[in-house]
KOLSEDREN-200322 format. One record per residue (C-alpha): x, y, z. Coordinates in Angstrom, 1 decimal, always signed. Each point is the difference from the previous one (the first is absolute). Layout:
BEGIN
@east: X; north: Y; up: Z
...
//
This chain:
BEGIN
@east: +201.6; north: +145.6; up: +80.2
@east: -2.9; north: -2.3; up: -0.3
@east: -0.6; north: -3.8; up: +0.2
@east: -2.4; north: -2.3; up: -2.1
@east: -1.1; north: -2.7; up: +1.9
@east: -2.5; north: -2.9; up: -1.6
@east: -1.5; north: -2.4; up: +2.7
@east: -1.3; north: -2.9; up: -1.9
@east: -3.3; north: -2.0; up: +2.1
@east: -3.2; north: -1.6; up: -0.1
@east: -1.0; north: +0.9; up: +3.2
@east: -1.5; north: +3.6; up: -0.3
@east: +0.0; north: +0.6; up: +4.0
@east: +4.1; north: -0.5; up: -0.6
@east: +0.1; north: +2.6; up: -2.9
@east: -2.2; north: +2.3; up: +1.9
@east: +2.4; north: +0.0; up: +3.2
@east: +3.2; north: +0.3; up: -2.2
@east: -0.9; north: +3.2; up: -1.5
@east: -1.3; north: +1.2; up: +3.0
@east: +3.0; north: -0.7; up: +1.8
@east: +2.8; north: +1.4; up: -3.1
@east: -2.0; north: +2.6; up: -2.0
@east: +2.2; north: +2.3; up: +1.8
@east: +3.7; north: -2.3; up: -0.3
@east: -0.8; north: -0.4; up: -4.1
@east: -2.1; north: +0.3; up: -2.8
@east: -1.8; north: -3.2; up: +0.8
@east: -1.7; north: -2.2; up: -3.0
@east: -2.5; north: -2.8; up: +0.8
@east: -0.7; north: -3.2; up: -2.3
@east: -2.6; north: -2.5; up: +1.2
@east: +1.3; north: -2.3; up: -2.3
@east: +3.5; north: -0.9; up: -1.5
@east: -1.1; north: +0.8; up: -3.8
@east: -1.0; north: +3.6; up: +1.1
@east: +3.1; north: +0.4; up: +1.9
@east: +2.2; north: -1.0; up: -3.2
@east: -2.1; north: +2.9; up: -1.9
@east: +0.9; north: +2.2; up: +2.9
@east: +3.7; north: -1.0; up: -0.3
@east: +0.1; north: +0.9; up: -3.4
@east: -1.5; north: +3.1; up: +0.2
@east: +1.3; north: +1.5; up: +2.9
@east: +4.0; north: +0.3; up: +1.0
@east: -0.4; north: -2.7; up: +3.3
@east: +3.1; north: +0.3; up: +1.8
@east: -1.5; north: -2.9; up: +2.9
@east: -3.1; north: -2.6; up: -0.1
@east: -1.2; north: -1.8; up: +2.6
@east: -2.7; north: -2.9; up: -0.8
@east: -1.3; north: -2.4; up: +2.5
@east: +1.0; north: -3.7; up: -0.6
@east: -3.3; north: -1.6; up: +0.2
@east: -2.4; north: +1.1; up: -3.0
@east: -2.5; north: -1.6; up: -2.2
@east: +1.6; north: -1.3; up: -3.2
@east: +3.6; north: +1.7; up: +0.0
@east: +2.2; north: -0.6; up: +3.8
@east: +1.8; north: +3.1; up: +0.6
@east: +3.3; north: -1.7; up: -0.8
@east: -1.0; north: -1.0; up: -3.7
@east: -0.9; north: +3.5; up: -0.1
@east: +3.3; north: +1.0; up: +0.7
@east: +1.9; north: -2.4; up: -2.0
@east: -2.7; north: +1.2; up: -3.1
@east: +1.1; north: +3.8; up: +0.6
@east: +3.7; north: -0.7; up: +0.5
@east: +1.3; north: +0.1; up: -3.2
@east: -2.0; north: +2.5; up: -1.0
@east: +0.5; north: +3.0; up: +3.1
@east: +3.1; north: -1.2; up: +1.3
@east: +1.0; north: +3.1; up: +1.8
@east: -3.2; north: +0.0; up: +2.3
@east: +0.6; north: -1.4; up: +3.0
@east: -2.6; north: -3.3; up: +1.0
@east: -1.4; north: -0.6; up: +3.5
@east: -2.3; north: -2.9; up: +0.5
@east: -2.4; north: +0.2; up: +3.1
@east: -1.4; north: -2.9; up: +1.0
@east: -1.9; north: -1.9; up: +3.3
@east: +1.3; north: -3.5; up: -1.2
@east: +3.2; north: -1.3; up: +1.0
@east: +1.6; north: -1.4; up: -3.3
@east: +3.3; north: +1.4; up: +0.9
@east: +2.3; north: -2.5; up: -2.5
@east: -2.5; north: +1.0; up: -2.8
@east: +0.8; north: +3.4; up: +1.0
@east: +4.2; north: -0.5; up: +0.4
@east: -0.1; north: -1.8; up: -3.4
@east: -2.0; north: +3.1; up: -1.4
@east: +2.8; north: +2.3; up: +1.3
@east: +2.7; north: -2.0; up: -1.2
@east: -1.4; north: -0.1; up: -3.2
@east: -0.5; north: +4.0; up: +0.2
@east: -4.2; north: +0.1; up: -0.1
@east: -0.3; north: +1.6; up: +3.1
@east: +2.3; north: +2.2; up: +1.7
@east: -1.5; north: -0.2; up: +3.8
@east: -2.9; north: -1.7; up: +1.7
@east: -2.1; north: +1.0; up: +2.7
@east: -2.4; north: -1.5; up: +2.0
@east: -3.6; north: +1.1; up: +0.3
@east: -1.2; north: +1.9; up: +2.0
@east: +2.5; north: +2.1; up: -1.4
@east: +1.9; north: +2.0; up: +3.0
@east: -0.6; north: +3.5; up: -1.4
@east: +3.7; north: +1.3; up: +0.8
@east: +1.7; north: -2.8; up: -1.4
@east: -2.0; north: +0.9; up: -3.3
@east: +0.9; north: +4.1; up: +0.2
@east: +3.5; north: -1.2; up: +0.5
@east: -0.2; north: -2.3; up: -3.3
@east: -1.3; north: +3.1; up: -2.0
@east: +2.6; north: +2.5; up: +1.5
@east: +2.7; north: -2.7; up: -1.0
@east: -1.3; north: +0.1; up: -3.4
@east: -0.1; north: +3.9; up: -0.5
@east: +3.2; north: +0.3; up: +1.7
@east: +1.8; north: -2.8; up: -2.7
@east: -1.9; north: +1.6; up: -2.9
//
C-alpha cells in the first residue's frame, strides 16, 4: 500500500532533496508554491503534507489553517528553521498542524512520520 506525500516549498534545492530522499518511502508530490500545492491536494488523494514555514506570500501555517477544513483527514507537518514555537503550539491547539519539525529535517524522524501515517490510514 502506497503513500502520497506533498512537500510544499519555495526553495527548489529543499524540494529536490526531499524527493530524492522519499521517492522510494511514497509517491512524493512537489509544489513550489502554496496555490499549486492546493491544486495538487485536490487532485490527488494526500494522506500527509509537509510545507516549510517560511515562504513568500503564504507562511506554511496559514497554509495549513487554509487546507484544514477542506482535507481534514491528511495529516499537517510544518518544517521550519525559525523558532516560533507558541505560534506553532497555538497552531496545534487549534488543529492546523498536526506536528512540527525543525529544519534540517532529520531524515528518520520524517520516514517515521510517513510510516505513522500509513500505519493509522
Amino acid at each position: 500500500m502506497s503513500i502520497n506525500v506533498l512537500y510544499v516549498d519555495h526553495e527548489i534545492n529543499n524540494l529536490n532533496s526531499f524527493m530524492a530522499t522519499f521517492r522510494k518511502d511514497a509517491d512524493v508530490f512537489l509544489s513550489e508554491s502554496t496555490v499549486d500545492g492546493f491544486k495538487i491536494l485536490k487532485e490527488k488523494q494526500i494522506d500527509i503534507v509537509f510545507a516549510d514555514h517560511q515562504m513568500p506570500g503564504t507562511t506554511g501555517v496559514e497554509f495549513f489553517e487554509q487546507i484544514t477544513d477542506q482535507f481534514p483527514e491528511t495529516i499537517r507537518v510544518l518544517l521550519t528553521c525559525h523558532a516560533y514555537k507558541e505560534e506553532f503550539r497555538s497552531a496545534i491547539k487549534s488543529g492546523y498542524i498536526h506536528y512540527y519539525v525543525n529544519k534540517p529535517w532529520d531524515e528518520e524522524e520524517l520516514r517515521m512520520l510517513i510510516a505513522t501515517c500509513l500505519v493509522s490510514r
